[in-house]
C-alpha positions as a Python dict, from the first residue, in 0.01 Angstrom:
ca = {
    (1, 'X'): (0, 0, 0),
    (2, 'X'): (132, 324, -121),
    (3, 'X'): (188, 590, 86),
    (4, 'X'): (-79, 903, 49),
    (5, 'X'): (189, 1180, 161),
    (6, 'X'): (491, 1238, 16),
    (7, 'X'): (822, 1233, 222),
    (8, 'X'): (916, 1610, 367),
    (9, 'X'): (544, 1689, 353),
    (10, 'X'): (359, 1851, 618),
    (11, 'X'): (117, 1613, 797),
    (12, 'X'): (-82, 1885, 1010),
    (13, 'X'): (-212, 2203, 914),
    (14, 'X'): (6, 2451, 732),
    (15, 'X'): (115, 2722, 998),
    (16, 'X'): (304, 2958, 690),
    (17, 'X'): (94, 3272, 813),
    (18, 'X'): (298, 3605, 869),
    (19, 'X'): (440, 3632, 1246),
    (20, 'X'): (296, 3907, 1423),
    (21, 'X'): (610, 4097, 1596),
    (22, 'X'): (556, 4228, 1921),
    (23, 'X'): (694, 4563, 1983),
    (24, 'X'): (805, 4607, 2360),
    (25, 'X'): (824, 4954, 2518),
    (26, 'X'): (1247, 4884, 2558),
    (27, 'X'): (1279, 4820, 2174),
    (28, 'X'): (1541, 5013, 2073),
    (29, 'X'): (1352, 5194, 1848),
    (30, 'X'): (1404, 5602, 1755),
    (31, 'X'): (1291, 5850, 1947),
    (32, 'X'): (1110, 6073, 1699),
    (33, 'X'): (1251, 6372, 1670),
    (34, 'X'): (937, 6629, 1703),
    (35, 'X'): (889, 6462, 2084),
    (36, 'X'): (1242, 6468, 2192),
    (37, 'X'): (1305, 6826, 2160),
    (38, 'X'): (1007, 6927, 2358),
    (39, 'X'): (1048, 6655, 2604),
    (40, 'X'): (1379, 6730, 2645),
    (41, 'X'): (1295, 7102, 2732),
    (42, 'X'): (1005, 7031, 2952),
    (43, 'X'): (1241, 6860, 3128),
    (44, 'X'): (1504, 7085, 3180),
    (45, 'X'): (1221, 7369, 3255),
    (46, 'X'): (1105, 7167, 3566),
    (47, 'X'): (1513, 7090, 3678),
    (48, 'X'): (1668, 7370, 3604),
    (49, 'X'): (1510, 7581, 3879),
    (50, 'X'): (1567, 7354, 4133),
    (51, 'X'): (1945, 7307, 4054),
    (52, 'X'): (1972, 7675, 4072),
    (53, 'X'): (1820, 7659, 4430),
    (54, 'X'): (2082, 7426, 4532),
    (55, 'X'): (2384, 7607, 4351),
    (56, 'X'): (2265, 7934, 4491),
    (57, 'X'): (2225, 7757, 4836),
    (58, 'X'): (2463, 7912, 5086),
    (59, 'X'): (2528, 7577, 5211),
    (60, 'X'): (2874, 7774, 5430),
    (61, 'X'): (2605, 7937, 5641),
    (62, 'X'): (2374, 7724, 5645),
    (63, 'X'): (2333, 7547, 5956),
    (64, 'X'): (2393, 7870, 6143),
    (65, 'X'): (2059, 8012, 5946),
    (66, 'X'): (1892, 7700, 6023),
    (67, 'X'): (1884, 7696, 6379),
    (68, 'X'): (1796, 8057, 6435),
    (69, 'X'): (1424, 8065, 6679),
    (70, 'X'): (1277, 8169, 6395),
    (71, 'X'): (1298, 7909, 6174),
    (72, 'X'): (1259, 7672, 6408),
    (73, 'X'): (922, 7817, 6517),
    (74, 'X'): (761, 7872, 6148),
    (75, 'X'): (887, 7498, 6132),
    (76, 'X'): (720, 7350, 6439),
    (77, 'X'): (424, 7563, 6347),
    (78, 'X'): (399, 7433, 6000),
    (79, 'X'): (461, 6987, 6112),
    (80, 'X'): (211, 7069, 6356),
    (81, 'X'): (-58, 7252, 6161),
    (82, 'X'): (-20, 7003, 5866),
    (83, 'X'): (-32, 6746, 6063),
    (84, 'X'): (-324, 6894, 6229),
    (85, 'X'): (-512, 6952, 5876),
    (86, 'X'): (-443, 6601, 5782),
    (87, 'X'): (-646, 6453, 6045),
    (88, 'X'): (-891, 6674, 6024),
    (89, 'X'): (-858, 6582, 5642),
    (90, 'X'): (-923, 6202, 5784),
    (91, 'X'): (-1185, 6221, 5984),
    (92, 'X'): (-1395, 6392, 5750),
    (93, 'X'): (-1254, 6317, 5452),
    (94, 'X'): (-1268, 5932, 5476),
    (95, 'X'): (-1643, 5946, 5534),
    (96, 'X'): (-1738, 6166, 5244),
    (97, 'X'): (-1564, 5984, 5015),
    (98, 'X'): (-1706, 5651, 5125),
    (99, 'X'): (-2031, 5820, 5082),
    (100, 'X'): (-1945, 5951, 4729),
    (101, 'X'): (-1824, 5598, 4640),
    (102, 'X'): (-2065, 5360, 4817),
    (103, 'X'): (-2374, 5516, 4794),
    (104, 'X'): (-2603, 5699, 4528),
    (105, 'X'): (-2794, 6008, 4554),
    (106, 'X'): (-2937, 6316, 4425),
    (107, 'X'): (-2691, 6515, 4291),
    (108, 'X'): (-2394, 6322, 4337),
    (109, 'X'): (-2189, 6442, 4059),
    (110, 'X'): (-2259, 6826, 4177),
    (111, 'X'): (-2129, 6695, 4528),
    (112, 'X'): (-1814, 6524, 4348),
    (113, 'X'): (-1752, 6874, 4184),
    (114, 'X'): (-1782, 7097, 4462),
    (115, 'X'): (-1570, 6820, 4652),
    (116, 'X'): (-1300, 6879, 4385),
    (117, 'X'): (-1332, 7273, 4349),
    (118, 'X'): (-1046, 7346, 4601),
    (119, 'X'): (-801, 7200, 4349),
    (120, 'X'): (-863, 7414, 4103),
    (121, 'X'): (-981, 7754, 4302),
    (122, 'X'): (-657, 8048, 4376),
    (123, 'X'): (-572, 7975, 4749),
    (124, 'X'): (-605, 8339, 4789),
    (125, 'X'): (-962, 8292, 4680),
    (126, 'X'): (-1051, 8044, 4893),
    (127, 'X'): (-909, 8262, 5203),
    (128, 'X'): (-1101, 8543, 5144),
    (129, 'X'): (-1411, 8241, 5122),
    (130, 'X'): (-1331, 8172, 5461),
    (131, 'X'): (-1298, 8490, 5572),
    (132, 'X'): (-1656, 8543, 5485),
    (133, 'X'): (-1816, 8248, 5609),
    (134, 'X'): (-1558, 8134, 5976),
    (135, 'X'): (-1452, 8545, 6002),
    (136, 'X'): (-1592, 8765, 6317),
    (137, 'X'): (-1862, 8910, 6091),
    (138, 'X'): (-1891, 8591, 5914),
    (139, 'X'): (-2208, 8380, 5818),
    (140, 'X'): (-2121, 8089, 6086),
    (141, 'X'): (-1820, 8315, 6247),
    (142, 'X'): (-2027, 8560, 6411),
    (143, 'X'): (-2222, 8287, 6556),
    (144, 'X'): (-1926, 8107, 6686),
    (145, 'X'): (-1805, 8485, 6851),
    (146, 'X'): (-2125, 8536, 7019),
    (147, 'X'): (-2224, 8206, 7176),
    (148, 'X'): (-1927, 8066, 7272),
    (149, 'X'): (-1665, 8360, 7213),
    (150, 'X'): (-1478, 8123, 6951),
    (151, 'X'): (-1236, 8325, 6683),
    (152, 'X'): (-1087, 8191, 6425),
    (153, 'X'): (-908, 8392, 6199),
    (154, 'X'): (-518, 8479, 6250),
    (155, 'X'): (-485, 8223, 6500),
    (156, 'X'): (-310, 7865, 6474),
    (157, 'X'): (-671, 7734, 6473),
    (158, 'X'): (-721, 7952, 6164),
    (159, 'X'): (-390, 7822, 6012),
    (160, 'X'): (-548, 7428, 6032),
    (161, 'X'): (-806, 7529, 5899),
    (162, 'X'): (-715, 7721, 5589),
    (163, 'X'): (-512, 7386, 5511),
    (164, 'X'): (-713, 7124, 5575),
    (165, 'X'): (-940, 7354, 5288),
    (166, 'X'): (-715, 7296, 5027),
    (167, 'X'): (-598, 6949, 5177),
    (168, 'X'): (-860, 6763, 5214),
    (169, 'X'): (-977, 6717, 4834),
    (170, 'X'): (-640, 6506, 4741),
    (171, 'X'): (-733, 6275, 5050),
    (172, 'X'): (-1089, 6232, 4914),
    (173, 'X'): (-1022, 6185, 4574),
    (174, 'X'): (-771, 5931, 4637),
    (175, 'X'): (-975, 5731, 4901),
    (176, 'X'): (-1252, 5779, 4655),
    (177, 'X'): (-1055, 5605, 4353),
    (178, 'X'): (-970, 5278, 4621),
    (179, 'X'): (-1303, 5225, 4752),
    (180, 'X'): (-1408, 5191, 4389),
    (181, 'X'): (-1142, 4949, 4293),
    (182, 'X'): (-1241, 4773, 4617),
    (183, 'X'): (-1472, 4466, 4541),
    (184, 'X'): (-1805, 4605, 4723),
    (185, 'X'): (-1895, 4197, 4768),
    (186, 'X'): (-1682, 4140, 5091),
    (187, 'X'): (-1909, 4445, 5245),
    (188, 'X'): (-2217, 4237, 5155),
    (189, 'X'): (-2088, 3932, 5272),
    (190, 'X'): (-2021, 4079, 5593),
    (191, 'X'): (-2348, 4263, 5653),
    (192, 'X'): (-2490, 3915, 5554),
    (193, 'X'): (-2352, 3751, 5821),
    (194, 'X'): (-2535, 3993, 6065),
    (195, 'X'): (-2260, 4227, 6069),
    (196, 'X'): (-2396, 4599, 6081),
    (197, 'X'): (-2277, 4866, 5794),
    (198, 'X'): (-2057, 5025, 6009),
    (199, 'X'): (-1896, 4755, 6116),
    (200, 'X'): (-1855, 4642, 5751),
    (201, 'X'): (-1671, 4960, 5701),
    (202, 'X'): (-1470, 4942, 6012),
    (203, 'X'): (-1332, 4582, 5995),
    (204, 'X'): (-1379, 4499, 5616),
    (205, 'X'): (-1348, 4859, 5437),
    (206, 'X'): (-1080, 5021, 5622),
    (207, 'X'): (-809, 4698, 5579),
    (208, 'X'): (-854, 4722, 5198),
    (209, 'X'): (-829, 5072, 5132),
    (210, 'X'): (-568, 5164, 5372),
    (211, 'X'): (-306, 5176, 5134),
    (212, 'X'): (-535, 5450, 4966),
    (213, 'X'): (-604, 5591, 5291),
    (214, 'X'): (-198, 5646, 5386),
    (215, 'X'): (-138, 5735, 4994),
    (216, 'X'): (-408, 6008, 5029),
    (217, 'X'): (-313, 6107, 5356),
    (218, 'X'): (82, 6175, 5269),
    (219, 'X'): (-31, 6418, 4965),
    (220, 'X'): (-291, 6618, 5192),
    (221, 'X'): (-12, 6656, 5428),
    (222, 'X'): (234, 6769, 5184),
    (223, 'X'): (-17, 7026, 5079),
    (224, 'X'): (-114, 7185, 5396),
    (225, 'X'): (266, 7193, 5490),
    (226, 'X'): (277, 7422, 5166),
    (227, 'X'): (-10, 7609, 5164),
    (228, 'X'): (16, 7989, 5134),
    (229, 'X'): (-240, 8216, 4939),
    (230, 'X'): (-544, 8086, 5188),
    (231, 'X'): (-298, 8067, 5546),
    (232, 'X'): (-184, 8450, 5487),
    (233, 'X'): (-528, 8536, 5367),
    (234, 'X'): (-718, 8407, 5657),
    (235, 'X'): (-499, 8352, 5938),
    (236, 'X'): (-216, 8609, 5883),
    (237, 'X'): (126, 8634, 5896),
    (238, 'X'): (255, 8656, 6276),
    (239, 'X'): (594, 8489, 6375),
    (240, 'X'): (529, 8226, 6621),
    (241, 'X'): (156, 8228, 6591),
    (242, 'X'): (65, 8165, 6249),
    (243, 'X'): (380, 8196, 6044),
    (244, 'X'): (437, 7898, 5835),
    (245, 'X'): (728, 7818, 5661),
    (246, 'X'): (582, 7893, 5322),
    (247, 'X'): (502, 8286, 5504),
    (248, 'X'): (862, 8270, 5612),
    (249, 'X'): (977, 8241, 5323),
    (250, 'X'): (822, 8519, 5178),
    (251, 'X'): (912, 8747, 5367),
    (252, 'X'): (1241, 8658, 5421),
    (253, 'X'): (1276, 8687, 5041),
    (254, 'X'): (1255, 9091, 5110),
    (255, 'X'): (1480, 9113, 5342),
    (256, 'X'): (1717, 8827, 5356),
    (257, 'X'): (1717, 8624, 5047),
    (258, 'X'): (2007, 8387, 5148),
    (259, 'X'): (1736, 8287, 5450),
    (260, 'X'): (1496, 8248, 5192),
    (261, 'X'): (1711, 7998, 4992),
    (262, 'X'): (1792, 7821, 5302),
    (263, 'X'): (1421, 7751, 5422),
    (264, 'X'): (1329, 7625, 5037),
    (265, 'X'): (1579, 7417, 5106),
    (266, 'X'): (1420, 7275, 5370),
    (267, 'X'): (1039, 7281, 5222),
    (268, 'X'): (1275, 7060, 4904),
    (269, 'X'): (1390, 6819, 5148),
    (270, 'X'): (1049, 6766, 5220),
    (271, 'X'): (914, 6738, 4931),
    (272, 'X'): (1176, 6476, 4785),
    (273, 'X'): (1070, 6266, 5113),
    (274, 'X'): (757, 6300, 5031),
    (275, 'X'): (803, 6148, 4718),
    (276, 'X'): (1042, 5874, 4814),
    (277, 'X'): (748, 5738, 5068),
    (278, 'X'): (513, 5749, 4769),
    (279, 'X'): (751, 5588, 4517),
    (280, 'X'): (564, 5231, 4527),
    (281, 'X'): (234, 5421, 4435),
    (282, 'X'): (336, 5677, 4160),
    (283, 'X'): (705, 5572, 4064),
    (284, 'X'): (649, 5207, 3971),
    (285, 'X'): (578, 5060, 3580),
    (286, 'X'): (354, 4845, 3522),
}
């Protein structure tokens, strides 16, 4: 019995279609030319400031600059306030965004937008905002004066306050964004078990989304430790009282601008920390 194929033939099904190449993003493939250029000078536009601040630095005098009382004061002032806004930030923040997440009513988006308007509105804009509404002739502030003698304004109470304003929107939105990548079906399964919604939240909710939580937390603290358009506006400028190190920089920038240099220096340092303890969130590839 002959054979039906003939020797060197293919036996299963022909396989001769084109290869598609995959193209990985470390292909060493040409950088077009119209992208480098400008990328190349956005980047230097965002460096090249901040290498001047460190050449400029008068790093010889430094420490001595460093350790006057005044600096140290508009530093305590400003860990303490931002840490101050940033609970205040928690507290309040962690709830509304749970509620803007989890739950669905009437004008929801409007609330999401008005949520979100700090971001966007001049610091110096929302001072004055707060000014009319917490000040001694304010809508609530003249309330506050006259039942229970409570002022706000150019005190350290006013200083929390002004920066847990334009704080607490970057903890919101962020908690926001991880309670809706959470999977809502280990709530259910908890308030199925008898487990009340609060509960849920407390021993279900909070464990996933704490990463959020800390994530959102760290960038509302960063930006209450540099607010300055709605601190000076509504809580003034007085060394030891409600001098921040963002004020103290300002004016030191008048008078002294080698003090100036030395406390951006310090506001830098900050900031690069910042950034290092937030590296596995906004540094990392996928």
């Amino acid at each position: 019995m002959t054979s039906l194929h003939k020797p060197g033939a293919a036996t299963g099904p022909r396989t001769d279609r084109p290869r598609r190449r995959r193209v990985g993003t470390g292909g060493r493939r040409g950088v077009p030319l119209p992208l480098l250029l400008p990328g190349l000078l956005a980047l230097a536009f965002l460096l090249l400031p901040l290498v001047a601040l460190l050449i400029r630095a008068p790093w010889r005098s430094l420490p001595g600059r460093l350790s006057s009382t005044e600096v140290w004061q508009a530093l305590q002032l400003s860990l303490v306030s931002a840490t101050a806004a940033t609970a205040v930030s928690l507290v309040l923040g962690v709830p509304l965004a749970w509620l803007l997440a989890r739950t669905d009513f009437p004008g929801r988006g409007l609330v999401r937008a008005l949520v979100t308007l700090p971001l966007v509105l001049p610091p110096v804009v929302g001072g004055v905002a707060l000014l009319l509404a917490l000040g001694r002739n304010g809508v609530i502030g003249k309330w506050l004066d006259a039942w229970f003698g409570i002022t706000l304004p150019f005190t350290t109470a006013g200083v929390v306050i002004a920066e847990a304003f334009v704080a607490m929107p970057f903890l919101v939105i962020s908690v926001e964004g991880t309670l809706r990548a959470a999977d809502p079906r280990f709530e259910e399964a908890a308030t199925t078990l008898g487990a009340s919604r609060f509960t849920a939240f407390r021993r279900v909710t909070l464990p996933l989304i704490a990463p959020g939580i800390a994530a959102g937390a760290v960038l509302a603290w960063a930006r209450a430790l540099g607010e300055f358009g709605a601190t000076i506006t509504f809580a003034g400028n007085f060394p030891g009282r409600t001098q921040t190190m963002p004020l103290a920089v300002y004016l030191a920038l008048q008078n002294d601008p080698d003090a100036a240099v030395s406390l951006s220096l310090v506001l830098l340092t900050v900031s690069i920390a910042v950034l290092a303890g937030l590296r596995d969130r906004w540094m990392t590839t996928s």
